[in-house]
N, C-alpha and C positions, 0 to 999 in steps of 0.2 A: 267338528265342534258342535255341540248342543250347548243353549242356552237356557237359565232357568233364573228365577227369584229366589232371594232367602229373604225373610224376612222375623224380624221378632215378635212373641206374643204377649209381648205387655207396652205400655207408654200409649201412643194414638193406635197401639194396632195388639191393643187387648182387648179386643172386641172384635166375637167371632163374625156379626153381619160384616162388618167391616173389611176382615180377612176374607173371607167368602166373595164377596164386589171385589176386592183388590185381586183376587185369584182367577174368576170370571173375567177381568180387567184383561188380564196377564195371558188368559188359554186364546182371547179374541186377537191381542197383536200379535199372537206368534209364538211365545215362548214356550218352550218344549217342558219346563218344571216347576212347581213352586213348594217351597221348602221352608217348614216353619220351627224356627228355634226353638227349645223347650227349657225353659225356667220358670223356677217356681217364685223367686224373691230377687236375685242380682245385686239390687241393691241394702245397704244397710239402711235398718230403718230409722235409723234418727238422720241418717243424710235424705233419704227419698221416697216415699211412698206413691206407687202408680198400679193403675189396674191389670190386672193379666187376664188372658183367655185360655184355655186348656188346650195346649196346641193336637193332641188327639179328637178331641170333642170338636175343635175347629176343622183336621183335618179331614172328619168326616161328615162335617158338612160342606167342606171343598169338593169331596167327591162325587157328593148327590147334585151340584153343580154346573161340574165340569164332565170333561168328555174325553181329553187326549190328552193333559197334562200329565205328566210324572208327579208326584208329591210323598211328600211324609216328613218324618221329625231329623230335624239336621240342628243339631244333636240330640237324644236323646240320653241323659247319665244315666247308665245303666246302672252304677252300684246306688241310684238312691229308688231304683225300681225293684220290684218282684220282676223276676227275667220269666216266673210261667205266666206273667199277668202280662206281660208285655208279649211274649209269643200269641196268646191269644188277640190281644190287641189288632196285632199286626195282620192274623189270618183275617181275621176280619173285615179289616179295610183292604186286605186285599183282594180278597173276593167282592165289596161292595164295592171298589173302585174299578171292577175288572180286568188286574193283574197290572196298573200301573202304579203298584207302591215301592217304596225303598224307606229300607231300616238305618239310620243312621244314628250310630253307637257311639261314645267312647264317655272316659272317668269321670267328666262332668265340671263344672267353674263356674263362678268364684266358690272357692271348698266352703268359706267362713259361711255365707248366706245359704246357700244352696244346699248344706249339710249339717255344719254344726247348728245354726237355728231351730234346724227340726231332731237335734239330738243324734244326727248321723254319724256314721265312719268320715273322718276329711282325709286321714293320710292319704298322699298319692300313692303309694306302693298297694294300702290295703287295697284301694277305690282299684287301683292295676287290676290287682287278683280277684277280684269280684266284677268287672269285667268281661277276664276271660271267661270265670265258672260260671257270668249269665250269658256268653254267648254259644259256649258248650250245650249249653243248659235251652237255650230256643234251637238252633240248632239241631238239638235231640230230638223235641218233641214234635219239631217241623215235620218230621220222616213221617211220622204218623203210623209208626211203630213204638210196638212198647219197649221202656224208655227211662232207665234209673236214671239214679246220679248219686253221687257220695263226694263233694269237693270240702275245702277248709270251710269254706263261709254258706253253702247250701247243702240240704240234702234231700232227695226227692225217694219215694217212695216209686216202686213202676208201676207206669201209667199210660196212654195211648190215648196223643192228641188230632183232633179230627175235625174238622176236615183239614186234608195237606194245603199247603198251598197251591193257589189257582198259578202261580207262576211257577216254571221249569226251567230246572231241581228245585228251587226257591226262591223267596224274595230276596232280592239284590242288599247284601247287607255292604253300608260303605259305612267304614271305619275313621274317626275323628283322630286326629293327635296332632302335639303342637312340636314345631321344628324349631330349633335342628334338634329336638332329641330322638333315639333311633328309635327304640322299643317298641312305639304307637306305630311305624311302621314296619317293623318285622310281624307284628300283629297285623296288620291289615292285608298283608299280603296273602293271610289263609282265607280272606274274603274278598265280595265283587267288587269293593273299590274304595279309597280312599277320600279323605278332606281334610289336609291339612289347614289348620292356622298357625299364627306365630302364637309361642308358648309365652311370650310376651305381648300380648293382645292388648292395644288394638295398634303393634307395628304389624306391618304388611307381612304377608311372605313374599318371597322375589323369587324370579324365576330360577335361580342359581340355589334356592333352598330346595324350592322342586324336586331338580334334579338329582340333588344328592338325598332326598326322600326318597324316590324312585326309583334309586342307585339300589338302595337297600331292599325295597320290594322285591324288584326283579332279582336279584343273589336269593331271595328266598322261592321265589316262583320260576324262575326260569324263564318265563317271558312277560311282557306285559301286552299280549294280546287278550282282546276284547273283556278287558281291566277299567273299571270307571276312575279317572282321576279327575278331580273336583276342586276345581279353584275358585274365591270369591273376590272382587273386585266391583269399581265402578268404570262405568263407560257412560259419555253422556245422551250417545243415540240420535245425533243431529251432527255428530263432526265425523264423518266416514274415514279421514283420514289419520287424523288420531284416535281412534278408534281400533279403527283396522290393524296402524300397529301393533297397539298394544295386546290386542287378541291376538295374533302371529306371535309375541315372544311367547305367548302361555303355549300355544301350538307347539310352537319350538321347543319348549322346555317338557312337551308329553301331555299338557289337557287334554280331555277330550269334555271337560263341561265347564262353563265360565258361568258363575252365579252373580247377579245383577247383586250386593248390597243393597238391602231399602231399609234405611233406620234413622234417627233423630241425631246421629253424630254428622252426617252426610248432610239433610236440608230439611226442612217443612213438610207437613205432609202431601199440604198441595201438591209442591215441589216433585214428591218424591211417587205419589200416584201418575201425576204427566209422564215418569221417568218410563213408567211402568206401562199405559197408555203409548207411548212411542215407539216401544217394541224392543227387539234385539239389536245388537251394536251391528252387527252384519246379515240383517235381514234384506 
């Protein structure tokens, strides 16, 4: 099991100095990742207005930082992005982070703020299908061969993106979707790894939804070796024993990366920097 941070980029931690210390914080106790949400709004505006930081713009001053962490966007909504502005995105930080980045994908939430504010697509079907055609669509130009495309909602002209990625065959793309529907995971299975959440957020996943997530993957892979599956929970880092268990049912149920939650629904930020500060649940 490796161990990482997610954390969000708006509320006490839209501000990239901020995320930067907390990430520096995070590579010193241990943790193997740190992994930053990407929204643009969340909330509506007549309920709450808070500051955000560009979680790209952030993560690339995480990298000029750090040294051995993993990081990148967990999640990333692809249908509210250009998928060739996001391929370039990514080669970049991959090569500036020295081939410790991961692309993490899926439809994007809440639709109403996140989309229709900015005049977006919200259906989930379309947000589906645009998706796939942007991860076609990075994918393509990753080869760093030349590279059409012709789908419903994109069309690219050929063209050859360059430089390939520093990492081999490519950056680790792990795939978001919320359980128990199947779809996000017959999708994620043509890629390095999965992150479920409950599609009813903010209820848990449990380890019994896992499993029948993973049920599905592997019917479409064949196996689930060396497959990233990516759970997020909290542990409090001071109680080895409960702790511990609760790391072994993810274990059981096929983790192989358990992400620390760090966010204002959990405690303070004080709180919530000590959490992070103390390390890993089974360090």
């Amino acid at each position: 099991m490796k161990y990482g941070i997610t954390i969000p980029n708006f509320g006490w931690f839209g501000d990239v100095d901020t995320l930067v210390e907390i990430a520096v914080d995070a590579e010193e106790a241990g943790w193997d990742g740190f992994f930053l949400w990407d929204h643009m709004l969340v909330f509506k505006q007549e309920d709450m207005v808070l500051p955000f930081a560009d979680p790209w713009i952030a993560l690339t001053a995480i990298a000029c930082n750090t040294k051995k962490i993993r990081l990148g966007p967990l999640i990333t909504p692809l249908p509210r992005r250009r998928p060739w502005k996001v391929a370039r995105e990514a080669l970049s930080l991959d090569h500036l982070s020295k081939g410790r980045s991961v692309l993490g994908v899926g439809i994007g939430a809440p639709p109403d703020v996140e989309f229709e504010y900015f005049g977006e697509k919200s259906n989930a079907r379309i947000r589906a299908q645009m998706l796939d055609e942007g991860l076609d669509i990075i994918t393509g130009l990753w080869t760093g061969t030349p590279f059409s495309y012709r789908g419903t909602h994109y069309q690219l002209d050929e063209m050859t993106f360059l430089p390939t990625p520093k990492q081999k065959p490519r950056i680790p793309i792990w795939v978001g979707g919320g359980v128990p529907h199947k779809a996000p995971f017959r999708r994620a299975a043509r890629y390095e790894g999965v992150a479920p959440v409950h599609s009813k957020w903010p209820e848990p996943v449990t380890p019994k939804l896992l499993e029948d997530a993973l049920e599905i993957i592997k019917s479409e892979r064949g196996t689930l070796k060396d497959y990233d599956v990516v759970i997020c929970g909290e542990t409090t880092g001071n109680d080895s024993e409960s702790d511990g268990e609760k790391i072994e049912q993810w274990i059981k149920a096929g983790a192989t990366w358990f992400l620390e939650d760090i966010h204002g629904l959990r405690a303070e930020i004080d709180q919530l920097r000590e959490r992070v500060r103390t390390g890993p649940p089974m360090a």
